[in-house]
N, C-alpha and C positions, 0 to 999 in steps of 0.2 A: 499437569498433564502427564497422564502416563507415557512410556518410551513408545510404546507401539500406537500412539495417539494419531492417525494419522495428518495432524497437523503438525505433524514436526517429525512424523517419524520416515518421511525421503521426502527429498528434493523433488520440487515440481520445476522451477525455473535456473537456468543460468544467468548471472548476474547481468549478463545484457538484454536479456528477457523483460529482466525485471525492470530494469531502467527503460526500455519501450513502451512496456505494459503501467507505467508512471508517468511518463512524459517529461524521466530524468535526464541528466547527462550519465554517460556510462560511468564517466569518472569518480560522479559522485555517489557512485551505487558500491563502485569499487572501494571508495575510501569511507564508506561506511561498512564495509564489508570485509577489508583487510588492513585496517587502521595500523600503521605500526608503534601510536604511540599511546595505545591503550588498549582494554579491550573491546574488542567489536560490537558496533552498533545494532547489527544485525542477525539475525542465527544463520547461519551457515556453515554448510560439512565440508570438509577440505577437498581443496581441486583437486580432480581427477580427467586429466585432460580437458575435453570441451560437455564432458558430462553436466546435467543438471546440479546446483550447489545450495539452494535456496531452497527451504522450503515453507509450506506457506504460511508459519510463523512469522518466518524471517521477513517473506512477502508483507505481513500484515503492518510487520514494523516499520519495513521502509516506507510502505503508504501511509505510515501519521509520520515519520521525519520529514515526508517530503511534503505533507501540510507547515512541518514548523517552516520550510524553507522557502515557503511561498510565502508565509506569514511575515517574510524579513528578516530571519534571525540569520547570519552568517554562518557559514560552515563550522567555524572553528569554537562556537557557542552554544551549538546544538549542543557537542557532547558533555558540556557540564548540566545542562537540562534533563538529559538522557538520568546522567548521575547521579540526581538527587533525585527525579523521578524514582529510580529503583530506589535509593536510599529509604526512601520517608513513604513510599506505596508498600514498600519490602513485599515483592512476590517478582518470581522469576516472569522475563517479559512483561516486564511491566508496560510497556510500548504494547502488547498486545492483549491489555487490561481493560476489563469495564471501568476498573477504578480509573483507569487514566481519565476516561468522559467525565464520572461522576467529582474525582477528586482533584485534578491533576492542575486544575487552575487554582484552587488553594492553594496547591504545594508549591507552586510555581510562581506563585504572587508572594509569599513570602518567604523563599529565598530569595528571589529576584531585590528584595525591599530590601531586606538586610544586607547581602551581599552588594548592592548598588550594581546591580546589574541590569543597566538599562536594557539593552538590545532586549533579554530574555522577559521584559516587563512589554514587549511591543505584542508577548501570545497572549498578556490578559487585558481584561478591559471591565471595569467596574460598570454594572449595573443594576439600580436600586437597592446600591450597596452588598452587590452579592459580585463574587469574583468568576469570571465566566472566560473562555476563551473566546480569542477574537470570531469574528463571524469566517475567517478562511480556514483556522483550525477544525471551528466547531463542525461546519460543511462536510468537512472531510470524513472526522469521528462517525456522522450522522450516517455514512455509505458504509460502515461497518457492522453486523450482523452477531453478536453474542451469543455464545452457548450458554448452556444451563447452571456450566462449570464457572460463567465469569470470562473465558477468555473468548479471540476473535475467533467466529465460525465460520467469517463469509466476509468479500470487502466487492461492493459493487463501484465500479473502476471509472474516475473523473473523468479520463480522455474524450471519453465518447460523447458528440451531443443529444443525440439521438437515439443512440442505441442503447437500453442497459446490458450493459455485461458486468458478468458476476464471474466472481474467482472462487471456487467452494470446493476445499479438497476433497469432498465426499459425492461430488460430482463429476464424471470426465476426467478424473485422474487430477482432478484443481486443475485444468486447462481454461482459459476464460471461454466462455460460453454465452450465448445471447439469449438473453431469458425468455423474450418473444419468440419461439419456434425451439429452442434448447440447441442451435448450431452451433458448432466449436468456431472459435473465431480463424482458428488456422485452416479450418478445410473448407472455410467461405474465400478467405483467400489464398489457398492454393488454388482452389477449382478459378477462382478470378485469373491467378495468373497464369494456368492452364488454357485461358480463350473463351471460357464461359462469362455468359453476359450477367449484370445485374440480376436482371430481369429473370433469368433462367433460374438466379441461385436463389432470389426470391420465390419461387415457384416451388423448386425441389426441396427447398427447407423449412419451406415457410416461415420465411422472416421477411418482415414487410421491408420494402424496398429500397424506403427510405431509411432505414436500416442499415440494411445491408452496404450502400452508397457509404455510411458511414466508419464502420468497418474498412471497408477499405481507402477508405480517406484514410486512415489514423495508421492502420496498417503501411500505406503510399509513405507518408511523411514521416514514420521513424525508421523507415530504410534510409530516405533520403537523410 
């Protein structure tokens, strides 16, 4: 990717964004984000106060870490996955790789074999003798969107049951958005907590209701 690519070239989220818009812990958005005992898991431009630090590379990547971490692999296992990932895919971002879909359960099947690294053998799963990622990795991969280039263009966002939202830096500024009607998800929930009803913001933006009900569920419980 070129420097002025705008997938990486500014910050669309702050690290607590991004752990909201995942349905992470902040912590663990932070410690893939400012790891002190390696280098970082994530792309990220150095803090600047409570400015944006992510951008939506970095975004792309935390959303397939955070498929390995649902997958069961431990925090502290991830990062040698991350490592041989780059290693043996050898392209920058590799986390934000077609190759990762296409390749990444081979690379991942034997290292894991060799190295006897069980945990990291719990993302592949053999079938009809072909090495595949588990079904909650593969899920995840499947809501990411590839350019022409190979890398990620788009990552449509697990939280929601209802809603699709999509995160597309060349949309909205890469703010998530609800495909059904193109609303920014912050200005359905601002206007909600402004005193406007469902029903209204359904109306004005047309995003259907049950929709928008969702939105603001997902929105509700990562304040809380």
């Amino acid at each position: 990717m070129y420097p002025e690519d705008p997938r990486i070239a500014r910050a669309i989220f702050t690290l607590r964004e991004t752990a909201a818009y995942l349905g992470l812990p902040k912590s663990t958005v932070h410690w893939w984000a400012r790891s002190q005992d390696g280098e970082p898991l994530i792309t990220c431009f150095p803090r600047k106060g409570r400015q944006a630090t992510v951008p939506f590379i970095g975004f792309a990547e935390a959303f397939v870490l955070s498929s390995f971490r649902r997958a069961g692999v431990p925090l502290q296992r991830i990062r040698p996955a991350v490592e041989v990932l780059k290693s043996e895919i050898g392209v920058e971002h590799a986390l934000a790789s077609k190759r990762l879909y296409t390749d990444g359960a081979e690379v991942l099947f034997d290292y894991a074999s060799k190295a006897g690294e069980g945990q990291l053998m719990d993302l592949v799963v053999l079938r009809t003798k072909q090495r595949q990622f588990t079904e909650v990795v593969r899920s995840y991969l499947t809501r990411i969107e590839y350019g022409g280039d190979g890398w990620a263009s788009s990552v449509h966002l697990p939280t929601y049951a209802r809603a699709d939202v999509v995160v597309d830096p060349t949309i909205a500024f890469g703010l998530p958005i609800v495909v059904k009607g193109g609303a920014r998800v912050e200005d359905l929930v601002d206007r909600f907590q402004a005193g406007d009803s469902v029903a209204e913001l359904a109306e004005d933006f047309r995003v259907p209701a049950s929709q928008v009900e969702d939105v603001i569920r997902v929105a509700t419980r990562s304040t809380a």
